[in-house]
N, C-alpha and C positions, 0 to 999 in steps of 0.2 A: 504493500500500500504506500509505503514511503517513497518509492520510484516512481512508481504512478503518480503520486503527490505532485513529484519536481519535473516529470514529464510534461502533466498538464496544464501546471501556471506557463509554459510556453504557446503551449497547443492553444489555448483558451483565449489566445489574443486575438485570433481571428473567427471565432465559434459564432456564430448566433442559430436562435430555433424559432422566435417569434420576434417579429416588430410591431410596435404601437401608434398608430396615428395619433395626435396630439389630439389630447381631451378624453380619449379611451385606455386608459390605462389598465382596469380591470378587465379589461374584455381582448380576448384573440381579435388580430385584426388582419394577419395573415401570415406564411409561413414564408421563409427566406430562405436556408440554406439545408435543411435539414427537417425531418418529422421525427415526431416524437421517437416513434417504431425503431428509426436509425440509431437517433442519440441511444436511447434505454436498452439498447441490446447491444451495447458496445461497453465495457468497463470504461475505456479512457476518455470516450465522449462522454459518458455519464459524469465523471468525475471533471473533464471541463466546463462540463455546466453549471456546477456548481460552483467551480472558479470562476465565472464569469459573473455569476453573483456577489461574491468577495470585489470585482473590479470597480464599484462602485461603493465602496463603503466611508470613503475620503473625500468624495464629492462638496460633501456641507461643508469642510472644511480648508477645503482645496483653496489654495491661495490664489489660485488661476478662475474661480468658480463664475468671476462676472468677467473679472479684468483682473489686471496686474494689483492683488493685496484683497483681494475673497473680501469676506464678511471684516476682516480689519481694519477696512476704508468706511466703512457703514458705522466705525462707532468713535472712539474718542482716542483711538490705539494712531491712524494715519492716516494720510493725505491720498487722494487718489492719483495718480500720474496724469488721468485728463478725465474729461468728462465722459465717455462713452459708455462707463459704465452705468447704467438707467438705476439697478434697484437698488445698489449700497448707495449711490450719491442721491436718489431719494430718499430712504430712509434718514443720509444723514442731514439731510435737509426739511424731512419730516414733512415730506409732500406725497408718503405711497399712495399709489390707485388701486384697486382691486384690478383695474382692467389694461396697467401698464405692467405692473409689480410680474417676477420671475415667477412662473410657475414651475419652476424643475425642480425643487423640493419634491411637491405631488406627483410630478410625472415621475422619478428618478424612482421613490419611494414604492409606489405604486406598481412600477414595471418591477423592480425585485421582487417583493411580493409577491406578485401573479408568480414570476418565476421560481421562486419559492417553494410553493402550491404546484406546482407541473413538475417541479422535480421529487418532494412526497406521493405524490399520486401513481407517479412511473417508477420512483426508485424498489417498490417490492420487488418487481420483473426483471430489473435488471441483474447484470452477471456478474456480480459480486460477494464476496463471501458475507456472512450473515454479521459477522463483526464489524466488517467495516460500512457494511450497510445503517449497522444502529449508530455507528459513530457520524458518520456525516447526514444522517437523519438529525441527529442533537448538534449538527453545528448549521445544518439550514433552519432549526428551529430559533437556533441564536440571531441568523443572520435576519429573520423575518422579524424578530425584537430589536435588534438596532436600526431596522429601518422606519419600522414602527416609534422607535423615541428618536429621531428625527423628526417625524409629522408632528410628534405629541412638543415638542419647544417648539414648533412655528406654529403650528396652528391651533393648541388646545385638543379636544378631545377629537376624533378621525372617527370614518369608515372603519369597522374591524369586519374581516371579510373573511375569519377564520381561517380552514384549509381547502374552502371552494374554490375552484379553477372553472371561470365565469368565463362563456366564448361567447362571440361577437352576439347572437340573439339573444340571450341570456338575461334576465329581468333582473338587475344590482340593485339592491338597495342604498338609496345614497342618505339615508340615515344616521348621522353622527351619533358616534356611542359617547356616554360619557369620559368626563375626562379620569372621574376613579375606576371606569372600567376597563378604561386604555393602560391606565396604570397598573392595573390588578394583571392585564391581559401580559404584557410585557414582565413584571416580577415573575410570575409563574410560568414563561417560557423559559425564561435566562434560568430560574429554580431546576426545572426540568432538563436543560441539556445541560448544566453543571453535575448534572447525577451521573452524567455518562462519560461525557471527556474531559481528559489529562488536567491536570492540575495547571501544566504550562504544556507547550509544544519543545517538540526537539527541535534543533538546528535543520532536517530535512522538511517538516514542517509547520517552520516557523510562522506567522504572519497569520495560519488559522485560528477561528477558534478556540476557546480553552474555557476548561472550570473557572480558571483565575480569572477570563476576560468573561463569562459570565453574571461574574459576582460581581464586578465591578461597574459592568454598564447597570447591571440591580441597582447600585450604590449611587449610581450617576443619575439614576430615573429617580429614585428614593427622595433622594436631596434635592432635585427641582419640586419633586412634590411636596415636600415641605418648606420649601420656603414663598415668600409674603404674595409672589405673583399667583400662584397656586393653590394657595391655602391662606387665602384671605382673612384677616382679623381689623382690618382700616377703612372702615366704609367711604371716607373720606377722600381718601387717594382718587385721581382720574385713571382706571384702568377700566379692564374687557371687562371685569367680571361689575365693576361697580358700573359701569358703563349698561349693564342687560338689564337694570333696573329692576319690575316685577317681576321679568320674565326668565320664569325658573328652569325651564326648557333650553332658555339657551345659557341659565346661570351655570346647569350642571356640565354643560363643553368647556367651561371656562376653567374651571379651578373646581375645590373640592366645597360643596355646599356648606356642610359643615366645619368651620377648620377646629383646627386640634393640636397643639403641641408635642403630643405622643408623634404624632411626623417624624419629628427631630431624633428622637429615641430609633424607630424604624430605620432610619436613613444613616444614625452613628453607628449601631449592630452591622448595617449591611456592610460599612467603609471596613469595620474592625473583624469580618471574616476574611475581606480581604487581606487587612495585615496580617493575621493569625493565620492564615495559609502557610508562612512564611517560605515563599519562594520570590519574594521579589523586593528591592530596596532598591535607595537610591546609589548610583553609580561617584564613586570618589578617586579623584583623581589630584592630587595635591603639590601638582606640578609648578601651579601659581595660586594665589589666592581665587577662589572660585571656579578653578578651572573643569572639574566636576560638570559644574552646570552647563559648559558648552562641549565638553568632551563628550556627554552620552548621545549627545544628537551625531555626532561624527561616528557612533561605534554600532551597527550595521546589526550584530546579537549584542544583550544587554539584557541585563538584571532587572529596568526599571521599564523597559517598554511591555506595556498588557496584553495591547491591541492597538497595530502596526499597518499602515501598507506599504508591501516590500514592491522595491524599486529592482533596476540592474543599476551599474555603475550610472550614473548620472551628476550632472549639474547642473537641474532646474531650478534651483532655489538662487546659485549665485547666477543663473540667466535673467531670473526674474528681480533680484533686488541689489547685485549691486549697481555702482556707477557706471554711468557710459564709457569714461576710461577704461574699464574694467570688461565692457561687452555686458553686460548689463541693461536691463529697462526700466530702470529704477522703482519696482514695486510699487508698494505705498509704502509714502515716504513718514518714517514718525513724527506728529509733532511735539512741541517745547513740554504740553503739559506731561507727557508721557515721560520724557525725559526727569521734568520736574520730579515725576512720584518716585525717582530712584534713591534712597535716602545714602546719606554718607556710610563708609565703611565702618563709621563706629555703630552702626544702626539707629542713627537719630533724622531725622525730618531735613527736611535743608532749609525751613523755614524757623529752626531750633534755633537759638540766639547761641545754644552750646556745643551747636555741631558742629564749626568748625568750617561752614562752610563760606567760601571766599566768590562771591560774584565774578570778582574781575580774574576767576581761577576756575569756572565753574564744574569741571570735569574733572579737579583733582581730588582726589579722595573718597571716591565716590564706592555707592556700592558695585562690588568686581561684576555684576550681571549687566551693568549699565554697558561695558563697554563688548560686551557679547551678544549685548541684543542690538545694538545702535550703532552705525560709522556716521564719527562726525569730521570734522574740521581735521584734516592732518592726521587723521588716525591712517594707518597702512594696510596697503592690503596686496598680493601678489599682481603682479601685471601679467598681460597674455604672452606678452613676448620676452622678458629676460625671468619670468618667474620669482623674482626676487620681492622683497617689500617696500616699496614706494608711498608715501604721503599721496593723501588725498587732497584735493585744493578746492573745497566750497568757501571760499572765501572772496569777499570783492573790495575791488579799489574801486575808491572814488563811485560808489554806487554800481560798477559793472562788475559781474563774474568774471573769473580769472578761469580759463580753461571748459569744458565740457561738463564739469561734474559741477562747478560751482549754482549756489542757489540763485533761482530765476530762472536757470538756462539747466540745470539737469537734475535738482531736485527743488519742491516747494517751501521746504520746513527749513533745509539747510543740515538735512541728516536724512542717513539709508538704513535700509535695514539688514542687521547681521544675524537674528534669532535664526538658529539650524544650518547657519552656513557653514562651510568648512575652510579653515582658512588656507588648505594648501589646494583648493580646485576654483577655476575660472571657466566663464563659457571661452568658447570659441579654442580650446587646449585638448591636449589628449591630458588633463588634470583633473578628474573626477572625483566622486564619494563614490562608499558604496551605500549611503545613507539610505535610511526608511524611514517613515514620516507617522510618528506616534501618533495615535488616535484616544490614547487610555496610557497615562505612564503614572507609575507610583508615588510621585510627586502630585499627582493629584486625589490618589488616594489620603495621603496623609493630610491635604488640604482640606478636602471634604469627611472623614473623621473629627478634624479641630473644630469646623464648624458648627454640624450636626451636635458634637458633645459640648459644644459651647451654648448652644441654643438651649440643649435640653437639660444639661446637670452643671453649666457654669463652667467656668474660663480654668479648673482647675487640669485636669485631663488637657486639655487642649495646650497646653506649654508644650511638651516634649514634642511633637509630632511638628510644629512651625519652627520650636528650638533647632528640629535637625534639616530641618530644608534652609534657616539661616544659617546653619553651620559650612551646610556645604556650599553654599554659595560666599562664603569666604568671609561673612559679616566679624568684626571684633569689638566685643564681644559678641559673641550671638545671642545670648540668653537676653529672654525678656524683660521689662522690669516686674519686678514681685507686686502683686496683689491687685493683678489688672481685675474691672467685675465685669460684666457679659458685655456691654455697651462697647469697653474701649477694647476687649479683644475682638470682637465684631471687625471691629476699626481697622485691627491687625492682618485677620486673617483675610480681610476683604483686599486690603493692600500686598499681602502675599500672592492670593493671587490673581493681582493687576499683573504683579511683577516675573512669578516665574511663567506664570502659562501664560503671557502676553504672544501676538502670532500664532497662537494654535487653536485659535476659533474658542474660546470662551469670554472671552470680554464682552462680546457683543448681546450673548446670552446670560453672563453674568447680574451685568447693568438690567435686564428684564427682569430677570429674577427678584433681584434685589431691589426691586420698586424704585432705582437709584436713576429713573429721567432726567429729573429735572437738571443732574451733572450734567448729561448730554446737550441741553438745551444752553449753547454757550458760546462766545466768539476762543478758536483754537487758533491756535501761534505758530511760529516756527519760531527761527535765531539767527541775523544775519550780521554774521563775522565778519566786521571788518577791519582790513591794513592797510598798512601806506606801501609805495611801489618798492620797497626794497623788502617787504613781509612781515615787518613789525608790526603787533596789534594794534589797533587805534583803540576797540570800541565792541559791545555786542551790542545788536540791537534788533529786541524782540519785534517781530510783524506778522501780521494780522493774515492771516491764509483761508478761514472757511468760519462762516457763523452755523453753526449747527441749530437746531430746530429739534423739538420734542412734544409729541402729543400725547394721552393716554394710551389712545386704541395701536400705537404702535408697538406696544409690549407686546404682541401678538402678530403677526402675519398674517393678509387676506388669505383666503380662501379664494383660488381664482376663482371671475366672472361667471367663466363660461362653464366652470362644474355647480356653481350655484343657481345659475341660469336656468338648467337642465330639471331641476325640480322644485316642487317646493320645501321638500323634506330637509335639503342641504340646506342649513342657518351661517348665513356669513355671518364672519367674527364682528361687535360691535365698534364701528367708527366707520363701517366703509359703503 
């Protein structure tokens, strides 16, 4: 099975069985390459077909997902590189339409799904031993649950369309189940295929499913269900669920009717089977202070990645973000406030009158993640043709850029971004990673544990577990101060993780969560560095890049048009 494994993530790149015309997602709409009778009486096409459901499980988070910097540009994390992209530069303008806004959430989600459902239904038949049939029966069960809590952060409660494989005549119910049903439906799948597979995957196959990646997407669905966007206790707030007013029918898509605190409880247990498993921790490397933090995104097998999608050697991340110098297209670009939340290396605020921190210095001392997630001003980075390390030059004289990369002319903020790059690979080089792009790492287990145990039994538990994510990101001291109470570790662990999962698609979902808009709603900065013509500093000087915009009903995502259109059953989310 492990041959077959590494055989078919090749095979599977070119596999397809069904295509879906846009707006038909649940339903056959015709056959393309292959029928069923083919794939299911072949062991290795059966088992690409299910690769091929894994091929999309990185989508939401794809940094490439609209434009150059995914859902990153959509919140308070960075800068678009131009306009073209329609739903994150709406969002972050806080103009969505139901009837502009991306529907590849639903379609993406939807089409695995059905796929899903067609691979359970054929896989009895197929010519595979009985073992390894129950095993990728409990990883297509996982895989129809993480596509499932995809729908359920954009949209609130979905379609649940069980294990029926609905073709084209087919009568679907477009009946929104509730949003505790979606939740109950998703905990008891991920419960379900953790009873069957590996605790972790081997190195042959790495990137599938696992027990461990189970428990943790449980733990990641757990925690959005208990916190403020979902499990409502603020009637006051402008959100979906305060937004439905009488109407209970669409209160229950929205969040949990009755909320509850025990939530919190649910959601710590599930993060702490994850730790208790113990097969997974953070990766330390103590090469330089923090180095850790940017070494495990370079290292391909790792201790801290969950759930992963593996790549070949590539460098699409340093195509996508660094500078033009570089071969680069500058991503999205971070701005200043981002920068701002990086507290000094002693672990203090930079707004701390004690921290030490120097304006007219403002990169020195900083915390060591700052300079792993961000290229600024003269920071270095290999070049395509002598490979060596060369300063970067965003800086300008006399109000113009100095070269290609400088701000105005190759980025907006006056900074790039470095999170997950690797510093010995460039586009346009035979200089690559053999990087994989985490989807689930243990560092956000430990994050969402402090949480969930802050919420529910107080800031006491919750030291150790943020103590060792500062640890390893090089902070001195790392330790907290003593006798924080739930409010101000709130404070803490909301700032951890701005800081370590910044680029990996939870900021933008975080801020929902956390009823945290009205930040979004703000004019965002950049920094433009300037010198005199022989390179000595003049001056920094903060400017104005994008005013953001925040409404209630944007915690939530339409429901396309055209599936709400289609009945009256389908209740679009309130604001649209």
């Amino acid at each position: 099975m492990k041959k077959l494994y590494k055989f078919v993530f090749l095979f599977a790149a070119g596999f397809a069985l069904f295509s879906c015309k846009k707006g038909d997602f649940l339903g056959q709409t015709q056959t393309t390459d292959l029928t069923e009778q083919a794939v299911f009486s072949d062991s290795t096409k059966t088992i690409a077909f299910l690769s091929n459901i894994y091929s999309k499980i990185g989508f939401s988070e794809d940094s490439k997902r609209f434009t150059n910097g995914g859902l990153d540009i959509a919140s308070d994390e960075a800068e678009p590189y131009d306009n073209s992209a329609t739903t994150p530069i709406a969002f972050a303008n806080g103009s969505v339409d139901a009837n502009t806004v991306s529907d590849d959430a639903y379609n993406t989600c939807y089409t695995q799904i059905r796929s899903v459902n067609v691979f359970m239904k054929n896989l009895p038949k197929a010519p595979l031993k009985q073992l390894t049939k129950t095993q990728v029966l409990a990883e297509a069960r996982f895989l129809r649950a993480w596509y499932y809590s995809i729908l359920l952060k954009h949209y609130g409660g979905v379609v649940l369309v069980g294990d029926t494989v609905y073709n084209y005549n087919d009568k679907v119910s477009a009946k929104r189940a509730s949003f505790d049903e979606c939740v109950n439906y998703i905990v008891s799948e991920c419960d379900e295929a953790a009873k069957i597979l590996p605790p972790v995957q081997t190195a042959l196959t790495y990137g599938r499913a696992s027990g461990g990646a189970c428990k943790a997407l449980k733990m990641r669905v757990l925690l959005y269900s208990a916190s403020p966007l979902f499990n409502p206790e603020n009637t006051s707030v402008e959100m979906p669920y305060n937004m439905a007013g009488g109407n209970q029918e669409l209160k229950k898509l929205l969040g949990h009717v009755t909320p509850s605190q025990l939530r919190w409880d649910t959601a710590a247990a599930a993060a702490k089977a994850v730790m208790d498993q113990g097969t997974y921790k953070l990766e330390e490397n103590n090469a330089s202070p923090g180095y850790g933090f940017q070494y495990v995104f370079t290292q391909r097998y790792n201790n801290e990645y969950i759930f992963q999608v593996m790549k070949g050697n590539n460098n699409d991340l340093e195509s996508l973000y660094l500078p033009p110098s570089r071969g680069g297209k500058g991503g999205g670009f971070p701005y200043q406030e981002f920068v701002d939340a990086f507290q000094m290396a002693n672990g203090k605020d930079i707004t701390d009158p004690a921290s030490g921190y120097d304006p007219n210095k403002p990169y020195d001392g900083r915390d060591p993640r700052l300079a792993y997630s961000v290229l600024r001003d003269q920071s270095t980075w290999i070049t395509n043709s002598s490979l060596t390390q060369t300063p970067i030059n965003i800086y300008t004289v006399n109000g113009q850029g100095v070269g290609l990369d400088a701000i105005y002319s190759g980025t907006k903020t006056g900074y790039y971004g470095a999170k997950m790059l690797d510093p010995a690979a460039v586009p346009n080089s035979f200089n690559s990673t053999t990087r994989c792009i985490p989807l689930i790492r243990y560092a956000e287990v430990l994050l969402s544990y402090a949480e969930a145990i802050n919420e529910s039994q107080g800031p006491a538990q919750a030291y150790a577990p943020i103590e060792a994510i500062r640890k390893r990101a090089g902070l001195v001291p790392f330790a907290l101060p003593t006798g924080l109470n739930k409010d101000q570790m709130r404070k803490v662990i909301q700032h951890e993780r701005r800081i370590e999962l910044a680029f990996e698609g939870h900021r933008f979902w975080d801020v929902r969560r956390w009823l945290l808009g009205d930040t979004q709603n703000a004019q965002f900065t950049g920094m433009e560095i300037q010198r005199d013509g022989a390179g000595n500093l003049k001056a920094y000087k903060r400017v104005n890049v994008r005013k953001h915009g925040f409404k209630g009903a944007l915690y939530l995502w339409p429901l396309p048009a055209a599936e709400v259109a289609k009945s009256k059953e389908t209740l679009q989310n309130p604001g649209y």
